[in-house]
C-alpha positions as CSV (number, residue, x, y, z in Angstrom):
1,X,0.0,0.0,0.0
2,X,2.8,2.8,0.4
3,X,4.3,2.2,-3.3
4,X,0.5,3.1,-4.3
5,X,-0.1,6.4,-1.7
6,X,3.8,7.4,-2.9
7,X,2.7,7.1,-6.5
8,X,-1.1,8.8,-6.1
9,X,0.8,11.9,-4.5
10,X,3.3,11.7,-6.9
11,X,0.6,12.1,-9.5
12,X,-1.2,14.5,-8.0
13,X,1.6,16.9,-7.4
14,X,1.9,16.6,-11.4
15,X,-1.3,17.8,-12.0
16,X,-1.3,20.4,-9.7
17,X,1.7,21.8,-11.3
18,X,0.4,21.1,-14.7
19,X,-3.1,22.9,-14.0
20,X,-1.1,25.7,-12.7
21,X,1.1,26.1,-15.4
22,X,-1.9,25.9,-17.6
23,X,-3.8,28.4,-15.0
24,X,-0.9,31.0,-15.5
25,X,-1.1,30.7,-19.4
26,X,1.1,28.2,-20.3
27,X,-0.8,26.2,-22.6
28,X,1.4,24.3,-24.8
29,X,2.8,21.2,-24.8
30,X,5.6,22.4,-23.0
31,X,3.3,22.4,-19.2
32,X,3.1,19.1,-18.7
33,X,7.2,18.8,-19.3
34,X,8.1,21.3,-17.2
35,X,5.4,20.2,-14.5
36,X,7.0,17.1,-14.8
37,X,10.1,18.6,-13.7
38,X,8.6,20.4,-11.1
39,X,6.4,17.9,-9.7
40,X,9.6,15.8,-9.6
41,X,11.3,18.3,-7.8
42,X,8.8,18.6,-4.8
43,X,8.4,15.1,-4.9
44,X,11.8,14.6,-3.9
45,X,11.5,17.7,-1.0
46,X,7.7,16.8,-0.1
47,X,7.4,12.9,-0.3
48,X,10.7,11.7,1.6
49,X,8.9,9.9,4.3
50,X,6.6,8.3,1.9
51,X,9.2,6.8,-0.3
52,X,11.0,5.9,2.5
53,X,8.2,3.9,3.8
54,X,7.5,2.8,0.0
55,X,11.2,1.5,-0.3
56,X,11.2,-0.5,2.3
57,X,8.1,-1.8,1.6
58,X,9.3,-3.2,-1.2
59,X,12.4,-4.4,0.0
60,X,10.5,-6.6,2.7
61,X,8.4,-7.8,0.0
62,X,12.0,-8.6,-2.0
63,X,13.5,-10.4,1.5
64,X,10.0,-12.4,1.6
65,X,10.3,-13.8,-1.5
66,X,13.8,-14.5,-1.2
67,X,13.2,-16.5,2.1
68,X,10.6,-18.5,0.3
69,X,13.1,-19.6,-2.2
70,X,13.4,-16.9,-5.0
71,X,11.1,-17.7,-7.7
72,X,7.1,-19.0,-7.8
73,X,6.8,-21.9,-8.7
74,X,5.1,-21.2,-12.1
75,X,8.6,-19.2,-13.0
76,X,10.4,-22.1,-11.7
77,X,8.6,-24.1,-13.6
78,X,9.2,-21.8,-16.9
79,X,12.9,-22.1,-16.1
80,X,13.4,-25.6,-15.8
81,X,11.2,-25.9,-19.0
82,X,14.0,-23.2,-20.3
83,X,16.8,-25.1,-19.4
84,X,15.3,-28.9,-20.7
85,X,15.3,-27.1,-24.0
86,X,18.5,-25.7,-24.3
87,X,20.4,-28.0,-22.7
88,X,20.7,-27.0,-19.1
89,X,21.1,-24.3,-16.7
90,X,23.4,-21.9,-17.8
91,X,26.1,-22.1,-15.2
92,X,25.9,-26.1,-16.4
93,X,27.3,-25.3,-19.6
């Protein structure tokens, strides 16, 4: 759940700048690139906590996996397939 709040405010602070920019009369294509650089900008100044909390949300998720064994077992699946067909793992060859 943090990766998706970090990424909602990330895209509401681009459309806040970009209805701004737009607001002030900017209204070329050139509003939503530089509110992209703006929002990215505050983002990094703003949102610190939250992708804090979002990074190590994911690296939990990436330790949990890794605990269980790496792969699912439908990818594990797909790479022994992989190997069988090409003749073996590639640290075997």
């Amino acid at each position: 759940m943090p990766v998706a709040i970090y990424s909602l405010l990330r895209a509401a602070l681009f459309l806040a700048a970009t209805g701004l920019l737009w607001w002030a009369g900017m209204q070329s294509w050139l509003a939503p690139l530089l509110a992209a650089v703006i929002a990215w900008g505050l983002s990094y100044v703003l949102l610190t906590r939250q992708r804090d909390a979002a990074a190590l949300h994911l690296a939990q998720r990436a330790e949990e996996r890794r605990a269980r064994g790496g792969l699912g077992t439908r990818a594990r699946q797909d790479a022994e397939a992989e190997d069988a067909a090409t003749g073996g793992a590639p640290e075997d060859r």
